[in-house]
N, C-alpha and C positions, 0 to 999 in steps of 0.2 A: 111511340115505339122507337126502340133505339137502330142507330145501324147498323150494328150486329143482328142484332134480332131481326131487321127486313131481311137483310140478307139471306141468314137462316131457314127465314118462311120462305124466301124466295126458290131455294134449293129442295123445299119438302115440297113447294108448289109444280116446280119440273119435276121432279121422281112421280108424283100424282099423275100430270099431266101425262109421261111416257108409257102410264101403266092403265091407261084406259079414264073413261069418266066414271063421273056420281063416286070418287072415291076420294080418301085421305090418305096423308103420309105425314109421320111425325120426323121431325127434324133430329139427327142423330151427328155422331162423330164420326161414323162409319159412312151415312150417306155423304156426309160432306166429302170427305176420304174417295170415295168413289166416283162422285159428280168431277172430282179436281183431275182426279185419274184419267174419267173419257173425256173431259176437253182435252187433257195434254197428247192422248191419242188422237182424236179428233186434228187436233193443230198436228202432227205428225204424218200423217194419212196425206192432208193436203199437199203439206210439204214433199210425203212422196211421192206423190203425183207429181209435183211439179219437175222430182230428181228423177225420175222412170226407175223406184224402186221397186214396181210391181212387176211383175216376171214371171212364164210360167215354168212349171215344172213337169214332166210327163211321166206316165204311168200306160208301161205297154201291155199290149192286151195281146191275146193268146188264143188260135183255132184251138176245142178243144181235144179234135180227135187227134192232129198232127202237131200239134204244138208248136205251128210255126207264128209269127208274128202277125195279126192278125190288125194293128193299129194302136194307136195314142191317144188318151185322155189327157187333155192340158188341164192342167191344175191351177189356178192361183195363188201364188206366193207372195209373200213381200218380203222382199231384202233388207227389215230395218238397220241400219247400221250401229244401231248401240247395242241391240238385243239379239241379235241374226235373224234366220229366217223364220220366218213366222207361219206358221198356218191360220185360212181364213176362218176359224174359230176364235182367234184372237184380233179379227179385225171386223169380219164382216157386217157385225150388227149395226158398229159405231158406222161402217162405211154407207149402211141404210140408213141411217140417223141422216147420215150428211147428203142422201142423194145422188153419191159418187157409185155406186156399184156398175152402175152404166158404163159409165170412164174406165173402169176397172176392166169390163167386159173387152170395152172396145180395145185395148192394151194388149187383152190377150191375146185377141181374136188376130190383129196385127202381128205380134209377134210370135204367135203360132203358124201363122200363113208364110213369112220368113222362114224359121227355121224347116218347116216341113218343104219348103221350095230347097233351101240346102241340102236336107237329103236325101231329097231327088236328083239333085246336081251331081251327090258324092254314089248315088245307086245303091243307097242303101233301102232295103225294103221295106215301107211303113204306107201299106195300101192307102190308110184313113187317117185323117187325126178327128177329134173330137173336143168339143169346146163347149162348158157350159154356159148357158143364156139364163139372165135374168128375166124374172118376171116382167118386173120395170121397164128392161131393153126392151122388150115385148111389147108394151106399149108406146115406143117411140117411134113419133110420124117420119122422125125421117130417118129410119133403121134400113128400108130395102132402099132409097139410094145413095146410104154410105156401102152398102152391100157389092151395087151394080160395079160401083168404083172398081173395085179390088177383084173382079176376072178370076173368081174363083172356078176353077175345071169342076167338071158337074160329077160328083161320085166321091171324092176323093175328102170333104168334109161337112161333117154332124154336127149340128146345134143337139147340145143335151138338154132337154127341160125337167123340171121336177114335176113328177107325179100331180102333187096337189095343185099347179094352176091348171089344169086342165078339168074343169069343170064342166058339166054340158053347157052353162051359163056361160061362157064364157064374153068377154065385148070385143064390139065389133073389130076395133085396131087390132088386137089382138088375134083373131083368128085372120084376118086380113094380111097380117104381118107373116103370118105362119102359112097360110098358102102362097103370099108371094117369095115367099124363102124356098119354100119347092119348088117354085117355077125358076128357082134361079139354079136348082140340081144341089142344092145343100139338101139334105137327111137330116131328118129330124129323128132322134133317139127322145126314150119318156126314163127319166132317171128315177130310183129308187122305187118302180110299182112293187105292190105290193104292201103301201105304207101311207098312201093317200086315197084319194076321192076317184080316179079315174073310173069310170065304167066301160063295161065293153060298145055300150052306146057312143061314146067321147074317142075310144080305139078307132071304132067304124067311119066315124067323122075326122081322124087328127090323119089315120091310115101310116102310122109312123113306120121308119124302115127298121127301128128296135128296137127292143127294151128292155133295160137293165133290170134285174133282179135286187131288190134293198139286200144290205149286206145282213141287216137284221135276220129276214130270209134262211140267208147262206147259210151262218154260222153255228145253227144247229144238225145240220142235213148228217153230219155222221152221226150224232147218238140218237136223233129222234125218226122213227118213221112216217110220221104224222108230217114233220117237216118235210122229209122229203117226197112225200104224197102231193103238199101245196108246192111245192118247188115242180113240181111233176105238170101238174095243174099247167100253170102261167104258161112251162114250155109247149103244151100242148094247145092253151089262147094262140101261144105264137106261132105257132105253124098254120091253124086254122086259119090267122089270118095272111099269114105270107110273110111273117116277120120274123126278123134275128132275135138270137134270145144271150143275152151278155149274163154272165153272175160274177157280180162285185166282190170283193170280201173275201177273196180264198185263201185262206191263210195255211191250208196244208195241204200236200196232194194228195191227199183221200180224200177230202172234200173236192179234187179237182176229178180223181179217179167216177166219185159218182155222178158229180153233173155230167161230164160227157154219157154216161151210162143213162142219166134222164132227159138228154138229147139236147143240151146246151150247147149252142154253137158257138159262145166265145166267153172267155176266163181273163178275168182280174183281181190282181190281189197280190198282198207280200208275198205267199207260198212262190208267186212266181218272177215277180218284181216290184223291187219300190219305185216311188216316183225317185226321178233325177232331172236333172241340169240337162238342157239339150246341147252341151257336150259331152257330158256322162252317155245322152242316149248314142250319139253318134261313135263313142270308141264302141258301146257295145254290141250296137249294131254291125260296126266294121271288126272285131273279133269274134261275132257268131259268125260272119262270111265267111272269115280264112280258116275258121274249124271246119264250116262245110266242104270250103276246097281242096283243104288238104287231106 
């Protein structure tokens, strides 16, 4: 066999390998093209880690009867410098590949706790921030005392989980993880229900303080009334149990007019803001104050 040809096989052998067992992949021009692609991402990632190109961005959220500021979803971003800012659809999977989404978490989770401590300094209004967790973070022994460290005030920040780890199955670190996060007064929010495995059984056991609405959900509620009957639904799970009810995705105020009408207590979405730069959020925040005062 020649050394091209190991080569070759060696690159159909990893595409196989990435895509589960008992299976084949034939060696192409396009896989190679692609494998060459995520290493050089792959080597990038690292390196921005090493430069703190990772950064968040936030996305404010909205009461939805008063439409005052109701808190922040940090987003992650990446700064790349050749390509600009990236959304983690262009990073995240490669950043699973490498076991880095942890690092990434912790990045945020830091320099969400910074800026939200700035504008408090400056008195600008942002009850909450919010911050999503990985699964992975989830199973890391020593996650509550990197936690203890950093003297977070008990109320004022949300760990977001996705729906589908929350399994009744879930292992032990992990639900261990996740009660000792309550006890340290962080809010656990359950991101996108409605589009994973959760049960009301997994509700009654996790007792979260909210839950976000999948935008999938959202984004039919004005033409369909079936949708907004299941939209209807969840917010009436959340009340039953004592919980907030967020919907993501709002892209237009008539979509924002009906959820407050179906008893949604807090709105996100372009209709109301994009995400920004946490100096973006900060002029905006200080130019809704002087509107109010004047």
């Amino acid at each position: 066999m020649t050394p091209r040809l190991m080569v070759n096989a060696d690159i159909a052998l990893y595409r196989a390998k990435g895509r589960g067992r008992n299976r084949y992949e034939f060696f192409t021009e396009d896989l190679q093209s692609e494998i060459v692609r995520t290493k050089r991402v792959a080597d990038e990632i690292l390196g921005g880690l090493e430069r703190n190109e990772f950064v968040p961005h936030y996305q404010l959220q909205f009461d939805a009867k008063t439409l005052e500021v109701a808190g922040v979803e940090a987003l992650a971003r990446w700064n790349q410098p050749i390509d600009g800012l990236q959304l983690p659809g262009k990073f995240l999977k490669i950043a699973e590949e490498l076991n880095v989404v942890s690092v990434i978490d912790r990045l945020m989770l830091k320099q969400t706790l910074h800026d939200f401590d700035q504008w408090q300094k400056a008195r600008l209004l942002v009850p909450h921030v919010s911050v999503n967790v990985s699964a992975r973070r989830l199973q890391d022994e020593e996650l509550i005392n990197s936690l203890t460290s950093l003297s977070i005030k008990p109320g004022t920040v949300s760990f977001e989980l996705l729906e589908s780890i929350f399994l009744d199955d879930n292992d032990e670190l992990m639900v261990w993880n996740v009660n000792q996060i309550k006890e340290l007064g962080i809010d656990i929010e359950i991101d996108d229900f409605g589009t994973g495995h959760a049960s009301i059984v997994s509700l009654l056991k996790l007792q979260p303080r909210r839950l976000k609405i999948a935008r999938q959900l959202i984004s039919p509620i004005a033409e369909s009334v079936q949708q907004r009957e299941v939209v209807e639904s969840i917010v009436q799970i959340g009340r039953s149990l004592g919980v907030e009810v967020i919907a993501e995705g709002v892209e237009i105020m008539l979509q924002a007019k009906i959820l407050k009408d179906l008893g949604c207590d807090i709105l996100q979405g372009y209709a109301l803001s994009r995400p920004m730069s946490a100096y973006k959020i900060t002029e905006f925040l200080g130019s809704r104050r002087m509107r109010s005062a004047s």
